[in-house]
C-alpha positions in Angstrom: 0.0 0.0 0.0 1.3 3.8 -0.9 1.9 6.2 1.4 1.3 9.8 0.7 3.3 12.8 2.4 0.3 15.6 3.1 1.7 18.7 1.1 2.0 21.7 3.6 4.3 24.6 3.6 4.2 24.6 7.3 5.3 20.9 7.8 9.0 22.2 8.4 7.9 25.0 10.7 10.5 24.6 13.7 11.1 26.9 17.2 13.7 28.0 18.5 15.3 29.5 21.9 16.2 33.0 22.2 19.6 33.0 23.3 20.6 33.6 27.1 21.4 37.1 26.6 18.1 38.3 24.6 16.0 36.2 27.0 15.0 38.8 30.5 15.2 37.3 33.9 14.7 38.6 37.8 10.8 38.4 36.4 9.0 38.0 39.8 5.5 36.3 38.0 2.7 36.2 40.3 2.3 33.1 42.6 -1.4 33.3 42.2 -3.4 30.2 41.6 -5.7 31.8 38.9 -5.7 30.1 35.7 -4.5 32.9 32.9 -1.7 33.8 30.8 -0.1 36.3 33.9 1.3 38.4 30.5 0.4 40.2 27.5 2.2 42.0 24.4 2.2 44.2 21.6 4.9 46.0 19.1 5.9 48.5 22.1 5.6 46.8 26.0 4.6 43.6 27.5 3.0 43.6 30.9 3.4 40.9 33.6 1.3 39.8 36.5 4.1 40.9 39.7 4.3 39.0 42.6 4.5 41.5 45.5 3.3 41.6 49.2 -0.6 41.8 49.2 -0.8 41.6 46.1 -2.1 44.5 42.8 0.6 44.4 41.0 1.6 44.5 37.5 5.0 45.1 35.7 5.4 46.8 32.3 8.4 46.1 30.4 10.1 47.8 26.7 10.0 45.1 23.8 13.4 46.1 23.9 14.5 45.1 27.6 16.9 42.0 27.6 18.9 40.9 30.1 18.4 41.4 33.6 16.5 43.6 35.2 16.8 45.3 38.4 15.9 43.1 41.6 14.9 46.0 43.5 13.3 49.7 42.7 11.7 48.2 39.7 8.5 50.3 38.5 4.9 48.8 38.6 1.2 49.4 38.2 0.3 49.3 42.0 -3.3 50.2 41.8 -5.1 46.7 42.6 -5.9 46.0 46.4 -5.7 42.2 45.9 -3.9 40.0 43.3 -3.8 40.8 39.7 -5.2 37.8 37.9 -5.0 39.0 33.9 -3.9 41.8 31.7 -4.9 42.6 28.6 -2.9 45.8 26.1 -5.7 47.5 23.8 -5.2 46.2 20.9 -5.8 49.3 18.4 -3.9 51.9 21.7 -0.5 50.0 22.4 -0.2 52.5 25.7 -3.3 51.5 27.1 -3.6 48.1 29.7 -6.4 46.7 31.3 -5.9 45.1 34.5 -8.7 42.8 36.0 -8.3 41.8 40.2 -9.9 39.9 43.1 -10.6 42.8 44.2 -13.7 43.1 41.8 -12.5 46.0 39.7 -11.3 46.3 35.9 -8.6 49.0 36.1 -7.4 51.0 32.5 -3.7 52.4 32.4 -1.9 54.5 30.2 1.7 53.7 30.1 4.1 56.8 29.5 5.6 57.3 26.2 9.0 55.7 27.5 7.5 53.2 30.1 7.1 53.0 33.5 9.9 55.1 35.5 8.3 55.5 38.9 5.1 54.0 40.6 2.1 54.2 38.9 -1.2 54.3 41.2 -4.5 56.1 39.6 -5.9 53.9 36.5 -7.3 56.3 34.3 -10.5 55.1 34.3 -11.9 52.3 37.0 -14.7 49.9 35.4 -17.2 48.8 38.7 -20.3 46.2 38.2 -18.8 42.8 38.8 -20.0 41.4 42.5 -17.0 39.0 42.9 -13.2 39.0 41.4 -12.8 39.6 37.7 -10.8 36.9 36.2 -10.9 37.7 32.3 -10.3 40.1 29.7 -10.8 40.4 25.9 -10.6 43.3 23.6 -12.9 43.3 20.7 -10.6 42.4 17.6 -12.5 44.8 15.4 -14.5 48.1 17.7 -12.6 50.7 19.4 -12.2 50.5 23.4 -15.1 47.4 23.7 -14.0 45.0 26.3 -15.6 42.2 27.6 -14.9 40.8 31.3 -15.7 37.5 33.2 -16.4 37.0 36.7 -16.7 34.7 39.6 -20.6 36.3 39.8 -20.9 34.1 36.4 -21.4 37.3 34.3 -19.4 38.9 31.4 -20.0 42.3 30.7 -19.0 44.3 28.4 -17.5 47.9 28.7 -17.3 51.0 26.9 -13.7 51.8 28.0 -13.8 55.3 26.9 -16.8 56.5 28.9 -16.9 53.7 31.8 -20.0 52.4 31.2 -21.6 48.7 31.0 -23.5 48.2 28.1 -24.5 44.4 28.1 -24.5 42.0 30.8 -25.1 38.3 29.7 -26.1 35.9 32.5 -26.3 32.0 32.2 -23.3 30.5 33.2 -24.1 28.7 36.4 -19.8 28.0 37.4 -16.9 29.8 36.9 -16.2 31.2 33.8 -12.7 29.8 32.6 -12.0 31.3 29.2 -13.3 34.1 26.7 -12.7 34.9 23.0 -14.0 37.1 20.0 -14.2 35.7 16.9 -12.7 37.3 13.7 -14.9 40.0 13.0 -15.6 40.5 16.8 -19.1 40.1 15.6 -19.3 36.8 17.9 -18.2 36.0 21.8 -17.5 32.4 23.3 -17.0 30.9 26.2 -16.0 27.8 28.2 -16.8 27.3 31.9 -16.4 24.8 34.8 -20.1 23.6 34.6 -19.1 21.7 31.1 -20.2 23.8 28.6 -19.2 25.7 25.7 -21.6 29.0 24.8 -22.0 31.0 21.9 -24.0 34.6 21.7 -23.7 37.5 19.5 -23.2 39.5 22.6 -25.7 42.6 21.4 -28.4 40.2 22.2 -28.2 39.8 25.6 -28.2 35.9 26.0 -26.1 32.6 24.9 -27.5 31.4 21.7 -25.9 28.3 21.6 -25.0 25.8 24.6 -23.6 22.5 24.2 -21.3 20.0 26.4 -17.4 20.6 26.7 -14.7 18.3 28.3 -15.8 15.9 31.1 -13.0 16.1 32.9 -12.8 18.3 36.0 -10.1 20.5 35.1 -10.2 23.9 33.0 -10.8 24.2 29.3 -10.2 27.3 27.2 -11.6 28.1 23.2 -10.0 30.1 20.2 -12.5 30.7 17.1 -10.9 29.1 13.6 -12.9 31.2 10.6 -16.5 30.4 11.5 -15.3 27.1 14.3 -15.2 27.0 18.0 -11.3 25.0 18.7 -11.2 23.7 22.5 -9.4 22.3 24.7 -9.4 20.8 28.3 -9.5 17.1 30.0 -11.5 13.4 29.0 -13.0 11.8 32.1 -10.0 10.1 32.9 -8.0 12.8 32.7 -6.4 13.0 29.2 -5.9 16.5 27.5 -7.3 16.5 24.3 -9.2 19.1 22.2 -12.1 19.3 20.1 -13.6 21.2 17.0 -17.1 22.8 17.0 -19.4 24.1 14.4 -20.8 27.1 16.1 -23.9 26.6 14.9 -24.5 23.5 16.3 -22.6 22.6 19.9 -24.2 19.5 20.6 -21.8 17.4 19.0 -17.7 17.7 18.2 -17.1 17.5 14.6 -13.4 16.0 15.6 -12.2 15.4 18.7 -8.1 14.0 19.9 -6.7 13.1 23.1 -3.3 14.6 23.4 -1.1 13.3 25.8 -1.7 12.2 29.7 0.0 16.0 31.3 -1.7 17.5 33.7 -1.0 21.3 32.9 -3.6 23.2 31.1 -3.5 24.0 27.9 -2.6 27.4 26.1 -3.9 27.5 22.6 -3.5 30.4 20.3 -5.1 30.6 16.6 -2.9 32.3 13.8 -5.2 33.2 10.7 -2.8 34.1 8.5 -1.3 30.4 8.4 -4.5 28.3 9.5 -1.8 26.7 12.6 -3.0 26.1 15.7 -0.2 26.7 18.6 -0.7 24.6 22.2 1.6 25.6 25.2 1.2 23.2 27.9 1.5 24.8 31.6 3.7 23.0 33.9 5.7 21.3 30.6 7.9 22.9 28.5 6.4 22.0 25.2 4.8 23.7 22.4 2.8 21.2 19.9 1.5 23.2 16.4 -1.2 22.0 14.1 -2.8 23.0 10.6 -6.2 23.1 10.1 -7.4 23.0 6.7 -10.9 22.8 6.3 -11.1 19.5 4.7 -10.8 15.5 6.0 -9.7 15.2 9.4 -9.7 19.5 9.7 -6.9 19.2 11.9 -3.4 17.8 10.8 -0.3 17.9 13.5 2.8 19.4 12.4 5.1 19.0 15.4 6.2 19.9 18.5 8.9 22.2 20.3 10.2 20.6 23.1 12.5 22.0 26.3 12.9 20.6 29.9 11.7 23.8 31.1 8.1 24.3 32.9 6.1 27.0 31.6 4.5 29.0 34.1 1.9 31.2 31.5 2.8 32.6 28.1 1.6 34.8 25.2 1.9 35.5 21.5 3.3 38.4 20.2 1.2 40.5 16.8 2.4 39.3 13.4 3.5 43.0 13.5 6.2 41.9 15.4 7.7 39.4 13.7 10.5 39.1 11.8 9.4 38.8 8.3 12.8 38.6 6.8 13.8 35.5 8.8 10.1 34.0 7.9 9.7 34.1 11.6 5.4 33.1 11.4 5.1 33.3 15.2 7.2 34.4 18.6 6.1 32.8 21.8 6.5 34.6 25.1 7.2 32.0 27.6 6.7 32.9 31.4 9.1 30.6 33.3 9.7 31.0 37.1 12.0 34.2 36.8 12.3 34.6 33.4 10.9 35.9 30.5 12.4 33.4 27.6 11.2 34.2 23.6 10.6 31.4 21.2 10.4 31.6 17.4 8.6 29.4 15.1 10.3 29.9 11.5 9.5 28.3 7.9 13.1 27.6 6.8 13.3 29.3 3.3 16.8 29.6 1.6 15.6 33.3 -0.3 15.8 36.7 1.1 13.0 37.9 -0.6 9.5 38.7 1.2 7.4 35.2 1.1 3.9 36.6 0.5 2.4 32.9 0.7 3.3 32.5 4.2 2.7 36.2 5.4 -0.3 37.4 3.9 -2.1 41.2 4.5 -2.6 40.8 8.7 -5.2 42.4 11.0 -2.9 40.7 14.2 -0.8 44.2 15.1 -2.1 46.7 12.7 -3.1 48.8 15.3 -6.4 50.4 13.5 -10.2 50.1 14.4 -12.3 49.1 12.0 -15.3 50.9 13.8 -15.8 52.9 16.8 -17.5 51.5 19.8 -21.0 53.4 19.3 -21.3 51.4 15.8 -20.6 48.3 17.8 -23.0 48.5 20.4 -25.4 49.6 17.7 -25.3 46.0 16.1 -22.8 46.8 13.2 -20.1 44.5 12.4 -17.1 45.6 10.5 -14.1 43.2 8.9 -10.5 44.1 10.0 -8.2 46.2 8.8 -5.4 44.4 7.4 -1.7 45.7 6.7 1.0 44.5 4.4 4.1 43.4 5.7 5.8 43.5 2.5 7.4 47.1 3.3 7.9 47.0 6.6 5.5 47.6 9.1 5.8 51.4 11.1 3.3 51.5 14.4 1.1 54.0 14.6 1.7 57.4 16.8 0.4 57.4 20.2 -3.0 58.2 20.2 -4.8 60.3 22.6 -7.9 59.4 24.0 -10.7 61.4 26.0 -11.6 59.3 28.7 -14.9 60.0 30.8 -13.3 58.9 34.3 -16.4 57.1 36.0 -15.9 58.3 39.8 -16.2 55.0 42.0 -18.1 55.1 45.3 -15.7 52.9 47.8 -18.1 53.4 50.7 -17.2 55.6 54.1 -13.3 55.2 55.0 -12.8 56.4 58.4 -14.6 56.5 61.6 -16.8 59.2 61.2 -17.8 58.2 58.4 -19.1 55.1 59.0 -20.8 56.8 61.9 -22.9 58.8 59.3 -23.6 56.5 57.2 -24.9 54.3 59.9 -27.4 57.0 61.1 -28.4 57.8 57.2 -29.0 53.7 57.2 -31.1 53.8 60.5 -33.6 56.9 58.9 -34.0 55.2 55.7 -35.0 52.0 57.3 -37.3 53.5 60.3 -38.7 55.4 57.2 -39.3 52.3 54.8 -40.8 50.1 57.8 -43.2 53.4 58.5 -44.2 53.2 55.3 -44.8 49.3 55.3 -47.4 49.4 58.3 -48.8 52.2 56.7 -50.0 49.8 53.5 -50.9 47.1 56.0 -47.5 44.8 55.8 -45.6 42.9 58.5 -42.4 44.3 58.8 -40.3 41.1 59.3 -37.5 41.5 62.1 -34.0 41.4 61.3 -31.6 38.8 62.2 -30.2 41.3 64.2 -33.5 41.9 66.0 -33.8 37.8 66.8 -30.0 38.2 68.4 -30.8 41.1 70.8 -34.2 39.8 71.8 -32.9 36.3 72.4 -30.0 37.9 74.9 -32.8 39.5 76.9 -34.4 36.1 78.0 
């Protein structure tokens, strides 16, 4: 019987180690138990989740930055109360960074021009709705300043990051919610949570269209779109990773489904467009397995795998913007290990010099530009990326400045006498309300504090 090769210009795609002195170490990740990336990147900064006492902290650090940095005096985002558990750089402002926390509030940033040189403590605009910690973030790939957010209250909401406010709040999760993604357009949201299943909504109308099972298994799943596809992963019953391939209009049933290997880190996957491969980081390994999808067969083809000895902690992909084109570099990987920040690069070997406009067509990943604003969004328009061609070069934009409508956040009385007011204001308002509940005829319950007082005078 034959065998037949699968043609594939990607089937040679290797990665490779930056080398010791372009890697950056005395990175102090967070220690947190969240499950996220702890990082994110564009052409300009990448920020980290920092590990510091109580917590709140993020460090921002220049593309450019290799080597060591400095173990103490080092700048951060101290803003947060409690722990830091994702970050997210706007993808059409490269100096603005969303920060979500335990401590219930999505926090905006604008990093200076040159980075952080001091201390930086007053977001410039504070997003408050979610009941319990905020554990997600993801900027619509297509409207200006729209971000969704997920929640332990089993919500996501999405933002208007320029005026503060909450447009839409979906509701129907009924567990955590453990990933979030747009689709191409940004037209379409997903999600994957700890109750076992996948949803689908166009987020403009207020519910989940579609629900259908995930993974059995116990431990957390995460989903990328691919074109018009939901791609997830997460555990079998007996605790394999594997993923599987969804129509999105029809969850109830994978159209292809593998088991991957028997680790028990969580997987990282990441989508490219531009070359149809499918990238999964494994946490707690070191390795990096790539696949092909391609529409047609099995949809899913395995390419290979980078290996190294080395845990990963959390990691991130960097735009296409970002890449070197000239070394056909098709992706760089961030890798978060315990202290270190080490890049990876996946390359096509190609023996010309010229530009390979097969493997790096037009790309919306890094070009920096809206396709809409966020009024037309929230309006129910949908708008198709705006690409860039890498052929010349790629230039990123000028800083661009932004009117933000700082939301002013009510945290409540802070010292003594405050409290003090606030309790008599409480004590009128309620002798008032219960006044006017005998008044209609109603039994004014008593309080639980009420049962305690009278039961210590027997």
């Amino acid at each position: 019987m034959s065998r037949f090769v699968r043609s594939s210009k990607y089937r040679h795609v290797f990665g490779k180690e930056a080398k010791a002195e372009e890697q950056i170490d005395n990175v102090v990740v967070s220690r947190n138990a969240w499950d996220s990336n702890y990082i994110s990147a564009n052409s300009r900064f990448m920020a980290v989740c920092w590990q510091t006492a109580g917590g709140g902290s993020v460090g921002v650090i220049p593309m450019s930055q290799k080597g060591k940095l400095p173990q103490q005096g080092f700048p951060l985002i101290t803003g947060h109360t409690s722990a830091v558990l994702d970050v997210q750089f706007n993808p059409f402002n490269d100096y603005l960074l969303a920060t979500a926390s335990e401590d219930c509030y999505v926090k905006i940033w604008s990093v200076p021009d040159e980075g952080l040189t001091e201390n930086i403590t007053e977001p410039v605009q504070a997003l408050q709705g979610h009941r319990r910690k905020v554990g997600g973030l993801a900027f619509n790939p297509t409207s200006d300043n729209v971000l969704a957010t997920t929640s332990q209250d089993y919500t996501v909401k999405l933002w208007d990051i320029e005026t503060g406010q909450n447009k839409i709040t979906l509701d129907g999760p009924t567990d955590i919610i453990q990933s979030i993604a747009w689709n191409y357009d940004g037209s379409r949201l997903a999600i994957t949570c700890k109750d076992k299943k996948n949803r689908i909504c166009d987020p403009r109308t207020g519910k989940f269209e579609q629900v259908g099972d995930g993974h059995a298994g116990v431990k957390g799943s995460r989903c990328v779109w691919i074109k018009d596809k939901l791609f997830v992963v997460g555990f079998s019953r007996s605790s394999e990773r594997q993923f599987s391939l969804f129509d999105s209009g029809d969850l109830s049933k994978a159209l292809t489904s593998q088991n991957i290997d028997n680790s028990s880190g969580i997987l990282m996957p990441h989508y490219d467009p531009d070359t149809s491969m499918i990238y999964l980081a494994g946490k707690g390994d070191g390795n990096i397995r790539y696949y092909e999808y391609t529409g047609e067969d099995k949809l899913i083809y395995s390419l290979s795998e980078y290996k190294s000895n080395k845990p990963t902690k959390g990691g991130c992909f960097v735009p296409k913007t970002s890449c070197n084109v000239s070394a056909c570099e098709v992706a760089k990987f961030l890798k978060l290990e315990v202290s270190k920040i080490v890049p990876i690069s996946f390359t096509v070997p190609r023996k010309s010099d010229l530009f390979q406009d097969d493997i790096f067509p037009p790309t919306a990943s890094g070009s920096g530009q809206p396709a809409q604003a966020a009024a037309a969004f929230f309006e129910g328009k949908d708008a198709q990326p705006i690409t860039v061609d890498l052929e010349n070069g790629f230039v990123a934009p000028e800083k661009k400045e932004i009117t933000i409508q700082k939301v002013e956040i009510d945290e409540g009385p802070q010292t003594i006498t405050e409290f003090k007011v606030a309790y008599e204001a409480q004590k009128k308002r309620i002798a008032f309300l219960e006044s006017e509940m005998k008044k209609a005829g109603l039994t004014v319950p008593k309080s639980a504090a009420d049962q305690v007082i009278a039961g210590s005078k027997k």
